[in-house]
C-alpha positions as CSV (number, residue, x, y, z in Angstrom):
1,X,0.0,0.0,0.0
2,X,1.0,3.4,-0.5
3,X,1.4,6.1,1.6
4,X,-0.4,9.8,0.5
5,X,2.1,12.3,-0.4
6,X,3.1,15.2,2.1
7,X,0.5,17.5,0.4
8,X,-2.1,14.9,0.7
9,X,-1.3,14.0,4.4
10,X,-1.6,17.5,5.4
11,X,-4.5,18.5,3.5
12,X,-6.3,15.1,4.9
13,X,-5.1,16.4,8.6
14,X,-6.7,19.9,8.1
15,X,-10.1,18.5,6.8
16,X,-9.9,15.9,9.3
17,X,-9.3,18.8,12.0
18,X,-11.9,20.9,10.8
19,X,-14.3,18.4,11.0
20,X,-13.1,17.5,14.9
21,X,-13.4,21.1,16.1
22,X,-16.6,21.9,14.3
23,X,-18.5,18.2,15.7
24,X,-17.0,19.6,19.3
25,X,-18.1,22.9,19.0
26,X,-21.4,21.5,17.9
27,X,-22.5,18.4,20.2
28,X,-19.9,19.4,23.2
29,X,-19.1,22.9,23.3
30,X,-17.3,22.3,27.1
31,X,-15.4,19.7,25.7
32,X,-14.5,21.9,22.7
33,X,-12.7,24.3,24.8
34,X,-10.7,22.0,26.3
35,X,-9.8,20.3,23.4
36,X,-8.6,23.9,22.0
37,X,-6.7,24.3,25.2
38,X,-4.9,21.4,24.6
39,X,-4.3,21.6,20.9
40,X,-3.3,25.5,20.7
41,X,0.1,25.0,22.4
42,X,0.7,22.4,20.4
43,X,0.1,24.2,17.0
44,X,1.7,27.2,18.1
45,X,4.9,24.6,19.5
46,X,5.1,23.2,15.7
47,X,4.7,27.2,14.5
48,X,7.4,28.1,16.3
49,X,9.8,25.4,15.2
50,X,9.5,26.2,11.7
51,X,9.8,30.3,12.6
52,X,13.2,29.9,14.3
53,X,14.6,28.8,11.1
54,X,13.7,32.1,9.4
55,X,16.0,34.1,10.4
56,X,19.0,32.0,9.5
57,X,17.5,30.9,5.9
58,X,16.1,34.6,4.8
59,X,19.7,36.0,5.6
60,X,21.4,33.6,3.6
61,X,18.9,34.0,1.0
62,X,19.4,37.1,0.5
63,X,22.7,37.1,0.6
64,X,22.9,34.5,-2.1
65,X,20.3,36.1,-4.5
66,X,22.6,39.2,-4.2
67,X,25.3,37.1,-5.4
68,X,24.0,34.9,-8.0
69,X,21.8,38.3,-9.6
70,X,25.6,40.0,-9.8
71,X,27.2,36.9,-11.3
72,X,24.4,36.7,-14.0
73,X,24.2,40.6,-14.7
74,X,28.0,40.1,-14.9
75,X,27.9,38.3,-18.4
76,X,26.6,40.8,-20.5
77,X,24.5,44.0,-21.6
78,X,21.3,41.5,-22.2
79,X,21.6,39.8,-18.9
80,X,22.0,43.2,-17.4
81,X,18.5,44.4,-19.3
82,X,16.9,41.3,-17.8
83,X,17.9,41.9,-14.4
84,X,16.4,45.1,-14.5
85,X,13.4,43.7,-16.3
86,X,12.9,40.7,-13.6
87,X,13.1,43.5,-10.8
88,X,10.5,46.0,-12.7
89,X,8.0,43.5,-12.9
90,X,8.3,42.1,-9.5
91,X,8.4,45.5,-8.4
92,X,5.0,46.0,-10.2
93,X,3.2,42.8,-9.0
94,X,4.1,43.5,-5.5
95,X,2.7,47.2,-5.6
96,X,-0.3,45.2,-7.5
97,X,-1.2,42.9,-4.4
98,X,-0.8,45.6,-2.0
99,X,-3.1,47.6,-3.8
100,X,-5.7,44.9,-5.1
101,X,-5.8,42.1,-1.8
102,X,-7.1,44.6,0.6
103,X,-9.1,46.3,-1.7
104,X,-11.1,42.8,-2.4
105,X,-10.6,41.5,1.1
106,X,-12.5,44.5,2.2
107,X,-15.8,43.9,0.2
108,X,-15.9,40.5,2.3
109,X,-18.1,40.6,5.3
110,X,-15.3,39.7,8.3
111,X,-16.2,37.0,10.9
112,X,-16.3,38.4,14.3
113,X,-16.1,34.9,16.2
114,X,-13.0,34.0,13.6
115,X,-11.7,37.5,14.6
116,X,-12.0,37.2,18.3
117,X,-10.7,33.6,17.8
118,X,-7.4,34.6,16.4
119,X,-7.0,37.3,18.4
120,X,-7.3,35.4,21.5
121,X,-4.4,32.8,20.4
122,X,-2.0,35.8,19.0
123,X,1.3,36.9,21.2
124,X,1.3,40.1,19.6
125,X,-1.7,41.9,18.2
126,X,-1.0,44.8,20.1
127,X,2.1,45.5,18.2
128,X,0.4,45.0,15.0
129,X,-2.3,47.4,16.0
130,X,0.1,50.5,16.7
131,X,1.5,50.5,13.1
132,X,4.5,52.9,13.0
133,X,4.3,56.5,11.4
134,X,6.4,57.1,7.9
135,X,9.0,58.4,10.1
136,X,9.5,56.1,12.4
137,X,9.6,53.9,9.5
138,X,12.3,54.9,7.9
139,X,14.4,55.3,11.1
140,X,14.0,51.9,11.2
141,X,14.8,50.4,8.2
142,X,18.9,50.2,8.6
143,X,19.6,48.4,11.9
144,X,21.8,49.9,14.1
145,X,22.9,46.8,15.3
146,X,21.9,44.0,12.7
147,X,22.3,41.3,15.4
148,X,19.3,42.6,17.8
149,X,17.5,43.1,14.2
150,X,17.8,39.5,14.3
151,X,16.8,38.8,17.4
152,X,14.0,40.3,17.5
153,X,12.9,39.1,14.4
154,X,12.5,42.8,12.8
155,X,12.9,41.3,9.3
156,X,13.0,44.6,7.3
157,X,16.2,45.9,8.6
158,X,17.7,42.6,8.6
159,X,17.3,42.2,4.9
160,X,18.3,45.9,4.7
161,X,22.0,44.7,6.4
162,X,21.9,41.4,4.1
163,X,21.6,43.5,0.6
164,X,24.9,46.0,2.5
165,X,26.6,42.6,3.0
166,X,25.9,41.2,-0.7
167,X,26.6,43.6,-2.4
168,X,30.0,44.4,-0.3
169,X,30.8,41.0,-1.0
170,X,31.3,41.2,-4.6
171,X,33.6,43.8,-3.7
172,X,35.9,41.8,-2.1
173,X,39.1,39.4,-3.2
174,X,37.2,36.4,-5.0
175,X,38.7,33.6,-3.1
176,X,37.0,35.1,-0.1
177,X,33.8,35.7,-1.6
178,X,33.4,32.3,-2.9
179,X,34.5,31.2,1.0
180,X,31.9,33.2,2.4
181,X,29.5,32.3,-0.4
182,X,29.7,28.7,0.7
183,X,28.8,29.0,4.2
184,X,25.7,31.0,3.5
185,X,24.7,28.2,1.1
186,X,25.8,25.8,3.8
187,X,23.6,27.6,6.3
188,X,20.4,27.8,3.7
189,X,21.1,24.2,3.2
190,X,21.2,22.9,6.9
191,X,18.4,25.4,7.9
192,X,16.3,23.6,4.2
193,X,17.2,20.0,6.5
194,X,15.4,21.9,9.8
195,X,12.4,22.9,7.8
196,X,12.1,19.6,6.2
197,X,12.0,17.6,9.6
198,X,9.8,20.2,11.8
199,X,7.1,19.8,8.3
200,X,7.4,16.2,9.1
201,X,4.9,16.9,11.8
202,X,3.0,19.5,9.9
203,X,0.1,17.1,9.5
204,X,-0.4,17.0,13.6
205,X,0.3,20.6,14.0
206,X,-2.3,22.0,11.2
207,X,-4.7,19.0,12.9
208,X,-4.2,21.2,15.8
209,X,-4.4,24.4,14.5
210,X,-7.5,23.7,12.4
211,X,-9.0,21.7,15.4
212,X,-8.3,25.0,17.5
213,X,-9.8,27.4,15.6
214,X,-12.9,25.9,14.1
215,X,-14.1,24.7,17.8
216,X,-14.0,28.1,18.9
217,X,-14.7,29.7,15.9
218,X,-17.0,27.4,13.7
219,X,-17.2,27.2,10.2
220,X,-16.6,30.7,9.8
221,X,-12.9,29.7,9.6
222,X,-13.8,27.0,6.3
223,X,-15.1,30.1,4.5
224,X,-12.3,31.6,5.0
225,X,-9.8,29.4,4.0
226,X,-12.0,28.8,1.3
227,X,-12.1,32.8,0.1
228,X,-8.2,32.6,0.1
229,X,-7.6,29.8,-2.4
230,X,-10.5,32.1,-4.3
231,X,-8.6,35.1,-3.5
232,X,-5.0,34.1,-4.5
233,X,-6.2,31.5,-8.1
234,X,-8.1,35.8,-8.9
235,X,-5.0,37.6,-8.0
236,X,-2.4,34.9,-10.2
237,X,-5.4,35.0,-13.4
238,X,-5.3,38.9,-12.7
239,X,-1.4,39.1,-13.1
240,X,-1.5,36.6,-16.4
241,X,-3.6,39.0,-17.8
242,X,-1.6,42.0,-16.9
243,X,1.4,39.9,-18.7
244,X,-0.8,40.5,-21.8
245,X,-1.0,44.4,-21.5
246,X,3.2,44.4,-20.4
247,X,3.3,42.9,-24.0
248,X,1.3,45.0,-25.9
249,X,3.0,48.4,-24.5
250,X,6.6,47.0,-23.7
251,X,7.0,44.7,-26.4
252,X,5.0,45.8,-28.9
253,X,3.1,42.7,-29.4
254,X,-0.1,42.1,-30.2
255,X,-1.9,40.1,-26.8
256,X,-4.2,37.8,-28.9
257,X,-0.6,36.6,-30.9
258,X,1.5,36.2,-27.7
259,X,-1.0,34.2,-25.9
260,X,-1.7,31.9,-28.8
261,X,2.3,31.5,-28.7
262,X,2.6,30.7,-25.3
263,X,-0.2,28.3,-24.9
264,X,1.7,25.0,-25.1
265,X,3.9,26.4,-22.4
266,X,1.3,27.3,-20.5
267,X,-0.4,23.7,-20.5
268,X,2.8,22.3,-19.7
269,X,3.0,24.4,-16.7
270,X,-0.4,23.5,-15.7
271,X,0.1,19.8,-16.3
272,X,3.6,19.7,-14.3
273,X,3.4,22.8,-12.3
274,X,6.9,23.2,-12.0
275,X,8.5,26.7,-14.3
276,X,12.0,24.5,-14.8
277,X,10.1,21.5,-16.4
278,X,8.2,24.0,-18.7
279,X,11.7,25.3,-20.1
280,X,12.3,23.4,-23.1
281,X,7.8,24.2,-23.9
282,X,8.9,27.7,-23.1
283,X,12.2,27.8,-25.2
284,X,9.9,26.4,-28.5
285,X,7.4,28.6,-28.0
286,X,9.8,31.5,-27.6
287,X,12.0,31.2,-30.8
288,X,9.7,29.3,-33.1
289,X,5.8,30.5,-32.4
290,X,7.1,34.1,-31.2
291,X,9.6,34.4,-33.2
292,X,12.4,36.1,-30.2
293,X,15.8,35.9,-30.9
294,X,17.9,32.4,-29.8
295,X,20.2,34.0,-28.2
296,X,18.2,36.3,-26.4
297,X,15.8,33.4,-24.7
298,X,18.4,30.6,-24.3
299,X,19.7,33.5,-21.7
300,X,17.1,35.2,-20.4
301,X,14.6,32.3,-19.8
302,X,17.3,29.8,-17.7
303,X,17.6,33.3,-15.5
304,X,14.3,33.9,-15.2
305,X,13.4,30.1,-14.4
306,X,16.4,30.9,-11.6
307,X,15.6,34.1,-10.1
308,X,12.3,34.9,-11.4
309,X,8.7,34.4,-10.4
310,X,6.2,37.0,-10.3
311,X,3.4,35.1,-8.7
312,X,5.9,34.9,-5.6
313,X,5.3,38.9,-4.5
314,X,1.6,38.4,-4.7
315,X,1.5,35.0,-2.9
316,X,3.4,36.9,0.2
317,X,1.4,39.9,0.2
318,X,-1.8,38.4,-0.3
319,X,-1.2,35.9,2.6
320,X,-0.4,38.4,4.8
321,X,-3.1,40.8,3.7
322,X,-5.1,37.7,4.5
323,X,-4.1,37.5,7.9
324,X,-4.5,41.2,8.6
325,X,-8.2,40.6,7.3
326,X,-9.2,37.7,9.7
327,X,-7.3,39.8,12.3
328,X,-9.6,42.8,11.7
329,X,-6.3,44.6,11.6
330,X,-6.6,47.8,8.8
331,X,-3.4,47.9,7.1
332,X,-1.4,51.4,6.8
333,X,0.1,52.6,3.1
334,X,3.5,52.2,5.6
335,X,3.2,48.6,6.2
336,X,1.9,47.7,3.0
337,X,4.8,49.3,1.4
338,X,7.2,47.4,3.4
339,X,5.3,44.2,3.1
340,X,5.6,44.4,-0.9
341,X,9.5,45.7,-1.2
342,X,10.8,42.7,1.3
343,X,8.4,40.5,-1.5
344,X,10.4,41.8,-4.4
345,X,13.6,41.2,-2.6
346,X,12.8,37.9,-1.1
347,X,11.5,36.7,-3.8
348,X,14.8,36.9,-6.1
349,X,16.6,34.8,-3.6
350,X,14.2,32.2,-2.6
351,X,13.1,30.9,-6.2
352,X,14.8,27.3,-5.5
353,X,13.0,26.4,-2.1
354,X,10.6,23.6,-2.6
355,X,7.3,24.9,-2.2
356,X,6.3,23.7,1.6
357,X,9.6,24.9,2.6
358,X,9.4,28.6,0.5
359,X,6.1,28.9,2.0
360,X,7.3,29.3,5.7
361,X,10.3,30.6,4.6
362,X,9.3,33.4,2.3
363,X,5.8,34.7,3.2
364,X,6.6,34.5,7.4
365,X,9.1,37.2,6.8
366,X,6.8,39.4,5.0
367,X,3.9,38.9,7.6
368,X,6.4,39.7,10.2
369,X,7.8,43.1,8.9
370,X,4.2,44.0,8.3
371,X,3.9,43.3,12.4
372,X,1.4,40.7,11.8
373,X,0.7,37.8,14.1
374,X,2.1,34.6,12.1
375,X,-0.1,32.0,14.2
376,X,-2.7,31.3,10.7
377,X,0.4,30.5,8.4
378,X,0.3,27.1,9.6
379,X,-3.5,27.1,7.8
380,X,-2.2,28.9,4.9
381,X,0.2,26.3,4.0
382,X,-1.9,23.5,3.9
383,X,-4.2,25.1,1.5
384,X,-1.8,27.6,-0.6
385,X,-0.9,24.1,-3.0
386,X,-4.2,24.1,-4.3
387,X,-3.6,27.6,-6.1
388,X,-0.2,26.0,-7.2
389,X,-1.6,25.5,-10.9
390,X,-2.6,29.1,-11.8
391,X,0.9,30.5,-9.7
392,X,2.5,28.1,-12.2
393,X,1.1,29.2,-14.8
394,X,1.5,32.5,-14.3
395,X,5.3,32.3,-13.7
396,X,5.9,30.7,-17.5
397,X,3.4,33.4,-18.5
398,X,6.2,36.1,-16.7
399,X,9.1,34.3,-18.0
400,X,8.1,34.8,-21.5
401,X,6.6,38.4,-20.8
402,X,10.1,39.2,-19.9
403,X,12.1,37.1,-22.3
404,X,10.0,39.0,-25.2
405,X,10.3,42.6,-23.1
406,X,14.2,41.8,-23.0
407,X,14.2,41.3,-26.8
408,X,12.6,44.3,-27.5
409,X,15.1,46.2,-25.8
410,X,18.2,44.0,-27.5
411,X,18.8,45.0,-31.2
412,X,22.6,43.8,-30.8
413,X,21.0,40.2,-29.5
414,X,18.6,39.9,-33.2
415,X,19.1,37.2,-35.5
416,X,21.6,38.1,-38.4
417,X,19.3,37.7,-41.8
418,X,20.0,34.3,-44.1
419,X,22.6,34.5,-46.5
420,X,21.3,34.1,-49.7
């Protein structure tokens, strides 16, 4: 017999703790609070196993995403353009889901018992309540002392002091850099090994998270969940179509032609829903149905399939827009803003993590600078796979966007006419 995969197992333990907490909170509401008495600390126990690896993993990140985007704008003008192509358009879908989220999230009725709920269980909605001014903002965002950055787990200023110490580092004598380069990839790699044993257990800790939280707050919390996978599948369709206007005004390509062009990538990217085993659909469909220079996407599409994934911005923001929703926390222009530029800077350096491990990894960070409690992300993460097909689908849809963007801009890169 054969056992479900991790997805399955966790997905099975949230239904099957949904279904505990809302029969207890039904037939035995006593018995229900008990129950959540017992299976909060335990939720919260795997939660915080999985949050003291962040620090660790987003500095080396960071640091290596600094490096590896200098090595590849390092090899030429056309790598150099798609750089600051990748970094535009991330840019841009991050100010999109800062903008968009709350703005649908707050045409959705909140649920005062899944409100109350949360709040009860948080160890720091107070702090996310008292959002900082645009001054005190700014103070803040260069540590003056990047070790109690780090301890605290003020993740802004830490990443602030991680871009200083990337970018220094390609200043320095390249025997050293390459020594100091491998001990942040050791570090990601040991703190990948944590994360990978403490999501071991993630189907018992959702189980107690989900069994938590629906027998104190009822099914309101299954809508929820359920408006987020509807929330995140609109946001990812919203950004593939947004691909198609980039290409009309950047490009100067006709929408209807492009999509038709990329549709066999696309379907591969559905079918698989991995961006590096749509590469050689994406390559075809670059050179020979859209007619982009070889040279110009046998560069720019293995970057973008390393450092490049628009749909990774939104997923952050939106999750933590998400949170501040069932919070009944309003979000300030101040942390939104920081929320979406740690995104776009993440994001570059975290596009290898397997996707349980980039979840906790990536969108934690952003929730956290946003001063967010981080207690739902355990809930988040069992669900966020089921979106995984349209965020797929819209990173080969951003990968081409770019590639054909790039081309535009690169006459030097265009194919040299037959001789006759």
């Amino acid at each position: 017999m054969r056992w479900p995969g991790a997805t399955t197992r966790v997905l099975l333990a949230l239904a099957a703790g949904a279904v505990a907490g809302l029969a207890l909170a039904h037939w035995a509401p006593d018995a229900a609070a008990s129950a959540a008495g017992i299976a909060q600390p335990i939720g919260r126990l795997w939660l915080s196993a999985l949050q003291m690896t962040v620090v660790p993993l987003v500095l080396a990140l960071v640091i290596l995403g600094v490096a590896t985007a200098s090595d590849a704008a390092a090899s030429g003008r056309v790598a150099r353009r798609a750089m600051v192509v990748f970094i535009a358009m991330l840019s841009f879908f991050a100010g999109y889901a800062a903008l968009v989220a709350p703005a649908l999230l707050s045409l959705v009725p909140r649920s005062p018992a899944l409100a109350a709920t949360l709040q009860a269980s948080a160890t720091h909605v107070d702090a996310a309540a008292a959002a900082p001014s645009l001054a005190q903002w700014i103070g803040n965002v260069i540590p003056s002392n990047a070790i109690m950055a780090a301890a605290q787990g003020a993740m802004l200023p830490l990443v602030v002091f991680a871009l200083f110490f990337g970018f220094a580092l390609t200043r320095i004598d390249a025997e050293r850099r390459v020594q100091v380069i491998g001990l942040c990839h050791g570090i990601a790699d040991t703190m990948i090994v944590i994360v990978r044993w403490v999501l071991l257990a993630a189907p018992i800790g959702v189980f107690a998270l989900m069994l938590a939280v629906c027998a104190q707050a009822g099914l309101g919390v299954v809508g929820a969940l359920a408006g987020y996978i509807v929330l995140q599948c609109a946001m990812y369709l919203g950004a593939i179509a947004m691909c198609y206007a980039l290409v009309m005004v950047f490009a100067g390509r006709s929408p209807a032609a492009f999509a038709g062009g990329i549709l066999p990538a696309q379907v591969v990217a559905a079918s698989t829903q991995s961006s590096l085993a749509s590469l050689p659909a994406m390559l075809e469909s670059a050179r020979d149905r859209l007619g982009l220079p070889r040279a110009v996407a046998a560069l720019v599409l293995p970057m973008a399939v390393t450092l490049f994934r628009i749909t990774s911005p939104i997923q952050y923001v939106v999750a933590a827009a998400f949170v501040a929703w069932a919070y009944g926390i309003d979000l300030t222009a101040v942390q939104l803003a920081a929320g979406a530029a740690l995104a776009v800077v993440i994001s570059l350096g975290s596009v290898g993590l397997p996707g349980q491990v980039s979840f906790m990894a990536t969108v934690m960070p952003v929730t956290q600078s946003m001063g967010l409690p981080v207690e739902p992300l355990g809930l988040l993460l069992a669900v966020d796979t089921i979106p995984d097909v349209f965020a797929t689908t819209g990173n080969v849809t951003g990968d081409l966007t770019a590639t054909a963007i790039v081309a535009r801009r690169s006459p030097e890169a265009a194919e040299p006419p037959a001789a006759g």
